[in-house]
C-alpha positions as CSV (number, residue, x, y, z in Angstrom):
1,X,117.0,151.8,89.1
2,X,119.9,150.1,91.3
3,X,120.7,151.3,94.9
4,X,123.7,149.8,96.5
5,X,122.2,147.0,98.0
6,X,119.1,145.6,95.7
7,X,118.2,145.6,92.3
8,X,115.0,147.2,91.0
9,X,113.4,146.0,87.4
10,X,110.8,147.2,85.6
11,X,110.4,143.3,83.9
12,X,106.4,142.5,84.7
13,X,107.2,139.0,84.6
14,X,109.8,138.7,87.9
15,X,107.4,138.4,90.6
16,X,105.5,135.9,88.9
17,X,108.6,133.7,88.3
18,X,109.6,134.4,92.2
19,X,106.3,132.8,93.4
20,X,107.1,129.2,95.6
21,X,105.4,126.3,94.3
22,X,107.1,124.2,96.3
23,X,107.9,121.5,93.4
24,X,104.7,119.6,94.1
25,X,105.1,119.6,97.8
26,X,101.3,120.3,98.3
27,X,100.6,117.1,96.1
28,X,100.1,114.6,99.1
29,X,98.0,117.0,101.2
30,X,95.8,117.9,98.5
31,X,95.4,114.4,97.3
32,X,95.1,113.6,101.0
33,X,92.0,116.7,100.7
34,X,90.2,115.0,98.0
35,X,90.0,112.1,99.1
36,X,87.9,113.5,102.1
37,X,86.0,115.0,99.2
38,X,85.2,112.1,98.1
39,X,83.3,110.9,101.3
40,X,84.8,106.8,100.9
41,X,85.2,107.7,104.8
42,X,82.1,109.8,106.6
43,X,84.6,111.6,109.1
44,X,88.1,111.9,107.4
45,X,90.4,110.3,104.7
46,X,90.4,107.1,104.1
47,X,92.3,103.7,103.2
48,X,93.1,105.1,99.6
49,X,95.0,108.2,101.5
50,X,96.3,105.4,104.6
51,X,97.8,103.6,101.8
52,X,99.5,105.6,99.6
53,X,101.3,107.2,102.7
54,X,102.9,104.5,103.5
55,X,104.1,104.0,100.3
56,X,105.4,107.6,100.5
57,X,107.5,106.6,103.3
58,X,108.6,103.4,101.6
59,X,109.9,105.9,98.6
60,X,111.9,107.5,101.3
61,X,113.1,104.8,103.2
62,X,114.4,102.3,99.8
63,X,114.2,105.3,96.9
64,X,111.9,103.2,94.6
65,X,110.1,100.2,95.0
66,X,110.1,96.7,96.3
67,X,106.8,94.8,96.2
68,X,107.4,92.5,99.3
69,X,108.8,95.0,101.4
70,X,106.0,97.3,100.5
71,X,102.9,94.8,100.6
72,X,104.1,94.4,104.2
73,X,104.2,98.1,105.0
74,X,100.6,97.7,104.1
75,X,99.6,94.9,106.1
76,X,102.0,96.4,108.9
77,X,99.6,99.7,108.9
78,X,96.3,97.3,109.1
79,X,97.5,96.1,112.8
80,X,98.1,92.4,111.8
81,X,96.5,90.0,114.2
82,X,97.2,91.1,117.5
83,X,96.4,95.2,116.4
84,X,93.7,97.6,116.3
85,X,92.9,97.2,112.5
86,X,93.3,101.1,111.3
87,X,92.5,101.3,107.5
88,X,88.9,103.4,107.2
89,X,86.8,102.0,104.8
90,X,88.8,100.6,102.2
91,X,87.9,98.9,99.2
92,X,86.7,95.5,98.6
93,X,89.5,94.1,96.6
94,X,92.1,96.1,99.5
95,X,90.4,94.8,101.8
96,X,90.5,91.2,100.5
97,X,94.2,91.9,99.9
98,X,94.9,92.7,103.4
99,X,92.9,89.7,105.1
100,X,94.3,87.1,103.0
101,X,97.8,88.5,102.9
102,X,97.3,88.5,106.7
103,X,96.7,84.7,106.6
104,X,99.7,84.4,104.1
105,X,97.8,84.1,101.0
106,X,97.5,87.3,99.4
107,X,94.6,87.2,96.6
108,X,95.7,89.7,94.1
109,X,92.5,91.5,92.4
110,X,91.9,90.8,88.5
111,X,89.4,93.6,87.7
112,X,90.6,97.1,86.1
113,X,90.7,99.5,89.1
114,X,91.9,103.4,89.8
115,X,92.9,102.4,93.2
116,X,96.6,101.8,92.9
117,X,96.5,105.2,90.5
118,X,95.0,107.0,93.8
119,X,97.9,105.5,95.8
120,X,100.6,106.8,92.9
121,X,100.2,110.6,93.8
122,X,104.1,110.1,96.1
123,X,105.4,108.4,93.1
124,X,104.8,111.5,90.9
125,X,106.6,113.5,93.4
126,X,109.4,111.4,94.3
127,X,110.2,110.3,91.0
128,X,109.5,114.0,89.1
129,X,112.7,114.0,87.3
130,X,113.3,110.5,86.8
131,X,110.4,109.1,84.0
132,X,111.8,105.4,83.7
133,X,111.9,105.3,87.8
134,X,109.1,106.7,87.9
135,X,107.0,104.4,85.9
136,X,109.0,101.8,87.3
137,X,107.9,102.4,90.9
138,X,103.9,103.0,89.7
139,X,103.8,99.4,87.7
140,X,105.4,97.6,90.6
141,X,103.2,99.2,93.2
142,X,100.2,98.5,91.5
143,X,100.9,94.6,90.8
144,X,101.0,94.5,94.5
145,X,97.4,94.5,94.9
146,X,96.4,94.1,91.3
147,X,96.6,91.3,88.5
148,X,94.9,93.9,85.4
149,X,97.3,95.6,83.7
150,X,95.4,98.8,82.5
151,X,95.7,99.3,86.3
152,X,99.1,99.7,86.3
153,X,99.3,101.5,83.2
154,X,96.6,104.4,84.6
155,X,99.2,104.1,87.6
156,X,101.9,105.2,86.3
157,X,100.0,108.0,84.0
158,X,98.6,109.6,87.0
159,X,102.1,109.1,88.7
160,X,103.3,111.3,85.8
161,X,100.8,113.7,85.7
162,X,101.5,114.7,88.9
163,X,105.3,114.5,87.9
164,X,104.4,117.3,85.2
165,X,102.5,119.5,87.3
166,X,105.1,119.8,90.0
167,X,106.7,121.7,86.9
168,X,103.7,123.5,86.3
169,X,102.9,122.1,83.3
170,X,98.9,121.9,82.4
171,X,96.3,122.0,79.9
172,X,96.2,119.2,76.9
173,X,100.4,118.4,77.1
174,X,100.0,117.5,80.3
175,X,97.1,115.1,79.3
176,X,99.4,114.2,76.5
177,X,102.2,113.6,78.8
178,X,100.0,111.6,80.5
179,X,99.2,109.2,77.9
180,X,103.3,109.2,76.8
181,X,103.6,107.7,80.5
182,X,100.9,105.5,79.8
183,X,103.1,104.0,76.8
184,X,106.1,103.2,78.6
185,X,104.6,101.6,81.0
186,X,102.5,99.1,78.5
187,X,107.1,98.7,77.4
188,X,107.5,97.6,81.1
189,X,104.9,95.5,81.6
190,X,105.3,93.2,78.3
191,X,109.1,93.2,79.1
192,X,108.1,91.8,82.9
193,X,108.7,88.4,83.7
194,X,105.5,88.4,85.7
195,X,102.4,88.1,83.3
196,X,99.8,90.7,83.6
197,X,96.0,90.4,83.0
198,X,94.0,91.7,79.7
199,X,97.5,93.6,78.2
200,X,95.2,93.8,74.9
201,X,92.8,95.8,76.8
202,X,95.6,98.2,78.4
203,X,96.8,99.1,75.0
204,X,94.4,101.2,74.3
205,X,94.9,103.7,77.8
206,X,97.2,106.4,76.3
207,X,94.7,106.9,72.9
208,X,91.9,106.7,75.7
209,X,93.9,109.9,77.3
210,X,94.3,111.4,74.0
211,X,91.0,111.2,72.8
212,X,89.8,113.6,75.9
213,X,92.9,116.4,75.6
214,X,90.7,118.8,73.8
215,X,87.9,118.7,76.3
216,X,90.5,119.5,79.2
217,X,89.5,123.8,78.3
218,X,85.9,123.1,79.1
219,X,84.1,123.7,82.7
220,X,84.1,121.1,84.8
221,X,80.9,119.5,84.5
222,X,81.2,119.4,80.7
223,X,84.9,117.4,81.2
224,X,83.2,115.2,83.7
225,X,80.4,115.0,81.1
226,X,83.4,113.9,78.1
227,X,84.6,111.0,80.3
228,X,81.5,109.9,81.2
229,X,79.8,109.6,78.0
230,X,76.4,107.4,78.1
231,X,77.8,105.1,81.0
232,X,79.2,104.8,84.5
233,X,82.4,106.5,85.5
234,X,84.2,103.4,87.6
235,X,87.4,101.5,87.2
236,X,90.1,103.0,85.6
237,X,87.9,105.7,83.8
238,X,87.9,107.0,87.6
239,X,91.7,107.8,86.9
240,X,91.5,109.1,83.6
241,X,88.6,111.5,84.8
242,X,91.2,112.7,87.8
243,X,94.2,113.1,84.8
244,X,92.0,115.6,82.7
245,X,90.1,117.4,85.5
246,X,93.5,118.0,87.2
247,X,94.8,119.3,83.8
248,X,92.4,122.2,84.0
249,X,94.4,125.4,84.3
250,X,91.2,127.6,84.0
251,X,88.5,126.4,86.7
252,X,89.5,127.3,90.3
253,X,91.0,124.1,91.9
254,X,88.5,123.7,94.7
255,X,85.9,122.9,91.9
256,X,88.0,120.7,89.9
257,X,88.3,118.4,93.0
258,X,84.8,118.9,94.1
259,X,83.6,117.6,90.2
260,X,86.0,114.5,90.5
261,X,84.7,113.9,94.2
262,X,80.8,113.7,93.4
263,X,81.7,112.3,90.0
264,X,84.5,109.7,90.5
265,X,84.5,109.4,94.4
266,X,87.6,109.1,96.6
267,X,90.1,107.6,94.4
268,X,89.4,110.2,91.5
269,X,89.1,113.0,94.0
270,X,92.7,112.0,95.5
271,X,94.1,111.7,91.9
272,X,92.5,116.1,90.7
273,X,93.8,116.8,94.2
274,X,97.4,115.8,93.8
275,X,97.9,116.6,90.3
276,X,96.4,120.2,90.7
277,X,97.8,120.5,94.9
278,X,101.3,119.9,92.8
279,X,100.7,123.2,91.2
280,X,98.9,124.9,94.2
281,X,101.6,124.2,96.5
282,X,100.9,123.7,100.4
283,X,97.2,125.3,100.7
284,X,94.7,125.0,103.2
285,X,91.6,123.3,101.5
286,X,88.1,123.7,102.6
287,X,88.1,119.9,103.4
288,X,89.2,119.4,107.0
289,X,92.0,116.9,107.0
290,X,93.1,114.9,110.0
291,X,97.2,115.5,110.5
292,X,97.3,118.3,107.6
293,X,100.7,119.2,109.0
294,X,102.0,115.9,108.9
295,X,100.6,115.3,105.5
296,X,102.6,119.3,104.5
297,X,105.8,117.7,105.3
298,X,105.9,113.9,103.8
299,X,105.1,116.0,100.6
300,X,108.4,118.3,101.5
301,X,110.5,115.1,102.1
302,X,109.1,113.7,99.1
303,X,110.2,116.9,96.9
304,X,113.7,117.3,98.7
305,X,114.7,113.8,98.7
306,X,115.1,113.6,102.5
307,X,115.2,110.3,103.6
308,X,115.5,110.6,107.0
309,X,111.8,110.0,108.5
310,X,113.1,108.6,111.9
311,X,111.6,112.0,113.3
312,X,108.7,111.8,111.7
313,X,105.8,109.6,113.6
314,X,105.1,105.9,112.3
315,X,101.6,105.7,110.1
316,X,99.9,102.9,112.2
317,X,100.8,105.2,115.8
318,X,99.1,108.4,113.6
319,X,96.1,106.6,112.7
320,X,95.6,104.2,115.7
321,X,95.9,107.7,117.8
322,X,92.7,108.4,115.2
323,X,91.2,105.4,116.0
324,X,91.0,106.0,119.9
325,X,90.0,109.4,119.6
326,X,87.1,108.4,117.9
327,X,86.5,105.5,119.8
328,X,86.3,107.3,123.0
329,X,84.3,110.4,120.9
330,X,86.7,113.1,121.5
331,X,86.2,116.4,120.7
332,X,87.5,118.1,117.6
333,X,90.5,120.3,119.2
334,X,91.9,116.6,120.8
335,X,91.8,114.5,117.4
């Protein structure tokens, strides 16, 4: 039936194709939500979240990225020498990073780590529609702070995970896509000039994401319990555990995140959380998170491409203001 101003179907299917998703907007905030999750920081989000926002602003400021300019941004956000140093509870091998980069002499890790992956959630949003870019931007971001190269290869899968599930796309091709990421990258790194730890040992990533594509259906305690296997979840099998817990299309997203957090920690609850926020789209999560609004609109900039950030406030001011307010033990409402 028409009127002479609006169009009225009978089609079932219209006002579920008129829903926003927002493109993966709600990516960085969620990821920024499971990393409280995770509980690397007691009282809010921590380095892994610090980090990868300021390589979302380094997306929008040079479109994809450089590694000097980039390790500085991080070092920048630490406080150098004469600032308040900002970064809550970061790793051991960050934290190395940081202090010997400080004093010039940056000692890159060796060891197969999720870390960088957990910093890759922007990547996957920026870089959505551009898979060489894309995997591009996750393998140089990674060598920053790491030698291993099955850390830059679970990089720039969980970078396109996220990618797919700004389009929606879930369940076992999204894990698949995954491990297709995973492949390109392994191309990128043997054609780098820079040499790469354990590339033998990278190799076998995507078939490592392939292998777990049919337990994506189950609950998630039984996917947690498919990754796992008879040993430890750490390393990189943190990553792949946040690639097929965020592929879940049947368990509510609050308990995907929640079985990544208890299972993997911060870095894999960062990685559910921006895969399955990318889907969500801007939500409020039961996890209080510190500057959720701020968070809501790098993940907009990030989707729209707007690289003007001049009016939007510089990382180290955001979390030094954290730093003083819990220095001086303000309340809640204040912080």
């Amino acid at each position: 039936m028409t009127t002479e101003n609006s169009t009225v179907t009978t089609d079932p299917n219209v006002p579920l194709f008129s829903l926003s998703i927002d493109d993966g907007a709600g990516a960085v905030l969620a990821a920024a939500a499971g990393d409280v999750a995770g509980g690397a920081e007691p009282t809010s989000y921590s380095a892994v979240t610090q980090a990868s926002t300021v390589l979302a602003y380094h997306l929008l400021t040079h479109g994809s990225v450089d590694r000097d300019i980039l390790a500085r941004g991080y070092v920048e956000l630490a406080g150098g020498e004469d600032g308040r140093f900002t970064y809550r509870s970061p790793s051991a091998a960050f934290d190395e990073w940081l202090k010997s980069s400080m004093r010039a002499n940056p000692t890159v890790s060796s060891l197969p780590s999720s870390e960088a992956a957990a910093r890759s959630v922007p990547i996957g949003v920026f870089h959505r529609r551009d898979p060489a870019l894309l995997v591009a931007s996750a393998v140089h971001a990674s060598r920053v702070t790491h030698l291993d190269a099955s850390t830059a290869v679970i990089a720039a899968a969980v970078a396109g995970a996220v990618a797919g599930s700004c389009f929606v796309q879930a369940g076992a091709d999204l894990v698949f896509g995954a491990a297709e990421t995973a492949e390109q990258a392994l191309a990128v790194i043997e054609a780098e000039p820079y040499r790469y730890g354990d590339v033998s040992v990278a190799s076998g990533v995507p078939g490592r994401l392939r292998s777990l594509a049919s337990a994506v259906a189950g609950e998630p305690d039984d996917i947690v319990a498919a990754v796992r296997g008879v040993s430890e979840i750490r390393g990189i099998e943190r990553a792949v555990l946040g690639i097929v817990l965020g592929a879940n299309k049947l368990a509510e997203p609050i308990k995907l995140i929640e079985a990544a957090a208890v299972a993997g920690g911060s870095e894999a609850g960062a990685i559910t959380g921006g895969i399955v926020g990318a889907r969500s789209g801007l939500i409020r999560w039961p996890w209080r998170v510190h500057n959720d609004t701020w968070f809501a609109e790098i993940g907009r900039r990030l989707v729209s491409r707007h690289i003007e950030i001049r009016d939007l406030p510089i990382p180290y001011a955001v979390e030094e203001r954290m730093l003083m307010a819990a220095r001086t033990k303000a309340s809640e409402e204040t912080i």
